[in-house]
C-alpha positions in Angstrom: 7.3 22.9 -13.6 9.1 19.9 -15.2 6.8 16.5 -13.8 9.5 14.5 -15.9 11.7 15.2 -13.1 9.5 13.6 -10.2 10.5 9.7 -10.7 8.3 7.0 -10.5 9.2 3.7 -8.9 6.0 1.8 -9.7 6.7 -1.0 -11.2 5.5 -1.9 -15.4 2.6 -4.0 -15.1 3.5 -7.2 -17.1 0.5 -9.3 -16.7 -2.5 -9.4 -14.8 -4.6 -6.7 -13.8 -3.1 -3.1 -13.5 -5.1 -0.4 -10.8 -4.5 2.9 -10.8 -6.3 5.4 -8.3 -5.4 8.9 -7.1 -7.5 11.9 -4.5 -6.4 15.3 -5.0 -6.3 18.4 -3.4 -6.0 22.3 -4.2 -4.9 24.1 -1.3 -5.2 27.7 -1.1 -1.7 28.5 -0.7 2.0 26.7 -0.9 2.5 26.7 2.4 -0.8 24.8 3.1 -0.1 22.2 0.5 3.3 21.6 2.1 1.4 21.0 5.4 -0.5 19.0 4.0 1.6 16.7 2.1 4.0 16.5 5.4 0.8 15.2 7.0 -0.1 13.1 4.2 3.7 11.7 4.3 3.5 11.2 8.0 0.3 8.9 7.0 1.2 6.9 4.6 4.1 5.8 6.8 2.0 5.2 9.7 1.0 1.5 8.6 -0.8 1.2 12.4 -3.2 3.9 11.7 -4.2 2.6 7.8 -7.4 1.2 9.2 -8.4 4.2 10.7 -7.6 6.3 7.9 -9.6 3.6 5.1 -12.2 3.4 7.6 -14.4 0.5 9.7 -14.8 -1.7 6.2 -11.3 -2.4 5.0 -8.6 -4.5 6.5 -6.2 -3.9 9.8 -2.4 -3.5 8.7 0.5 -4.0 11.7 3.9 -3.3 10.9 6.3 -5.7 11.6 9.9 -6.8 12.3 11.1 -9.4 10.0 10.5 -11.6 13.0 6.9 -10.6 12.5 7.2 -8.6 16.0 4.8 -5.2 15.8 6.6 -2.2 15.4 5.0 1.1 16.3 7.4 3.2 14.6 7.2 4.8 11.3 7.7 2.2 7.9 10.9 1.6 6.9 12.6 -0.6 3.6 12.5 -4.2 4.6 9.7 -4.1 6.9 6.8 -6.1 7.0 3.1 -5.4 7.1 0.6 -7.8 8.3 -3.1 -7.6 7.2 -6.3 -8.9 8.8 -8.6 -9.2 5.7 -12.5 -9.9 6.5 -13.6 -13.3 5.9 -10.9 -16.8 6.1 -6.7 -15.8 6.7 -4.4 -17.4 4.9 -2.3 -20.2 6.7 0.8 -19.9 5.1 0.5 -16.6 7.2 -1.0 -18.2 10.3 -4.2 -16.5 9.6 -2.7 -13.0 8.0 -1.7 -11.9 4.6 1.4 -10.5 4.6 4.0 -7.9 2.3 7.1 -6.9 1.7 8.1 -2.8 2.3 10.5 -3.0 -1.1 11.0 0.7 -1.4 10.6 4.1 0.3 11.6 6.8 -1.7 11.7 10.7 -1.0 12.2 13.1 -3.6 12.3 16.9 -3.1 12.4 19.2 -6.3 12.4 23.2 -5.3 13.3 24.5 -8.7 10.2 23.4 -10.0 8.6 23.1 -6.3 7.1 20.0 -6.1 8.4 17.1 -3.8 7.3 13.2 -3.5 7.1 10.2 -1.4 6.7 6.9 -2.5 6.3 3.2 -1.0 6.3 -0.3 -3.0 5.1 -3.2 -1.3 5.1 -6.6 -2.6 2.9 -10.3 -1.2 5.5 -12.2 0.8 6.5 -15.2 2.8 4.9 -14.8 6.7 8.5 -13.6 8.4 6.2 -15.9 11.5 7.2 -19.4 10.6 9.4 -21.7 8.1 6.5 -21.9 5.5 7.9 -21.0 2.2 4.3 -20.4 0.4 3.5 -16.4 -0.1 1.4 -15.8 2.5 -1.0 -13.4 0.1 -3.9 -13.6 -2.2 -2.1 -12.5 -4.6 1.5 -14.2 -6.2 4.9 -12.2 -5.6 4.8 -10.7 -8.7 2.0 -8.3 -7.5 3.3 -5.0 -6.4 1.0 -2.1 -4.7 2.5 1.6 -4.6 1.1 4.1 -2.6 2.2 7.7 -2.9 1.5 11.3 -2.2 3.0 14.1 -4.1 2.9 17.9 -3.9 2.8 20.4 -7.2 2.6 23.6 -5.9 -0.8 23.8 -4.4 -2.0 20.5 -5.5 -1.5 17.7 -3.5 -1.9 14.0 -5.1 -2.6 10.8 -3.3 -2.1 7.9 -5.5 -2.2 4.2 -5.3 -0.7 1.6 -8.2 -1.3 -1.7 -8.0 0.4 -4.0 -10.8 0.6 -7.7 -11.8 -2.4 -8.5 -9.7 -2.7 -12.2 -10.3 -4.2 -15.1 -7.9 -2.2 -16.7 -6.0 -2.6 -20.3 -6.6 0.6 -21.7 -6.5 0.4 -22.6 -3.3 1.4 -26.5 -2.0 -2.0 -25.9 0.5 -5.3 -26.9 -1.3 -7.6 -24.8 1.3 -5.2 -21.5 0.7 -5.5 -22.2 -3.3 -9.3 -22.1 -2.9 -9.3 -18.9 -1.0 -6.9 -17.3 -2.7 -8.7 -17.9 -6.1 -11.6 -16.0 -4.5 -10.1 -13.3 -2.7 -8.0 -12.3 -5.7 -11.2 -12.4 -7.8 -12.7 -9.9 -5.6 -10.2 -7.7 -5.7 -9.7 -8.0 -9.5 -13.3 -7.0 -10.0 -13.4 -3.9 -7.7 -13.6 -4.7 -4.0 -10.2 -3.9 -3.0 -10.6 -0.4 -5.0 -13.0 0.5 -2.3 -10.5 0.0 0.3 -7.3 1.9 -1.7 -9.6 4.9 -2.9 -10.7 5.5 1.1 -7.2 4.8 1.9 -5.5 7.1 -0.3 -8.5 9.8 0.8 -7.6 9.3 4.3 -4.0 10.3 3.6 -5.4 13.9 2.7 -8.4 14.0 4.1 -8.3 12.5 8.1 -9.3 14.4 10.7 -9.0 11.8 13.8 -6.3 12.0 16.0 
């Protein structure tokens, strides 16, 4: 098997911090590790459900139109994805942060059986309202990239984050603040707790 050929569309990290975290799985056979990344794919996609999957401590994602109207449909490119964080919102985002679905990609490889999906999603204006101000902790730059692959019985769910850097550029004073100390938690570790039971979750969920 050639893992040169499985692309990767996470972006280079070019300054801030860079977070790289992955849960695997050996299954017992092919066939179960195609089941299994078929329901890790169907997860990943399923931005309603994230909370469940990550568990009662991490955030609540919607996906959204690029009105900002909830969509209970799989993700698709150019959708949105409002978060409820714990603690103040962010008021560029009328009380959300919100991102940017930049890229879904699919890749199937059968010669050397192994087959990946990947999504990029970067902080954004709120889609809600004519404020211009990224509506995130973190600046545009920042880029998170979730993704589950399959390598013949091993089944990888990874998350990327890259650039990570505060976003203070903001014209609101209030939003500066808490962005400054939002961002700082998640630089020194917080957020990891929510990606590595998220990521988990993809491979590992037994609700409904």
């Amino acid at each position: 098997m050639d893992d040169q050929k499985i692309p990767d569309i996470t972006p280079q990290n070019e300054k801030g911090k860079q977070n790289d975290l992955e849960h695997k799985v050996l299954a017992d056979t092919i066939e179960e590790a195609e089941e299994l990344f078929l329901a890790g794919k169907d997860r990943l996609l399923s931005i309603n459900n994230w909370h469940d999957y990550a568990g009662e401590l991490s955030g609540v994602f919607v996906l959204t139109d690029n009105h900002g109207k909830e969509l209970h449909r799989k993700a698709h490119k150019g959708d949105y994805l409002k978060i409820n964080l714990p603690g103040p919102g962010e008021s560029a985002g009328d009380g959300y942060d919100w991102v940017h679905v930049e890229t879904i990609q699919y890749d199937d490889y059968p010669d050397s059986n192994s087959e990946t999906i990947a999504m990029t999603v970067r902080p954004t204006q709120a889609p809600v309202n004519n404020d211009k101000n990224t509506a995130h902790f973190f600046s545009d730059d920042a880029t998170s990239t979730f993704s589950i692959q399959r390598k013949g019985k091993e089944v990888i769910a990874t998350y990327h984050g890259r650039n990570e850097v505060p976003n203070t550029g903001t014209d609101n004073l209030i939003d500066k603040a808490r962005n400054a100390v939002v961002a700082l938690g998640a630089m020194i570790g917080i957020s990891e707790l929510q990606w590595k039971s998220l990521i988990k979750g993809f491979l590992t969920y037994e609700g409904k």
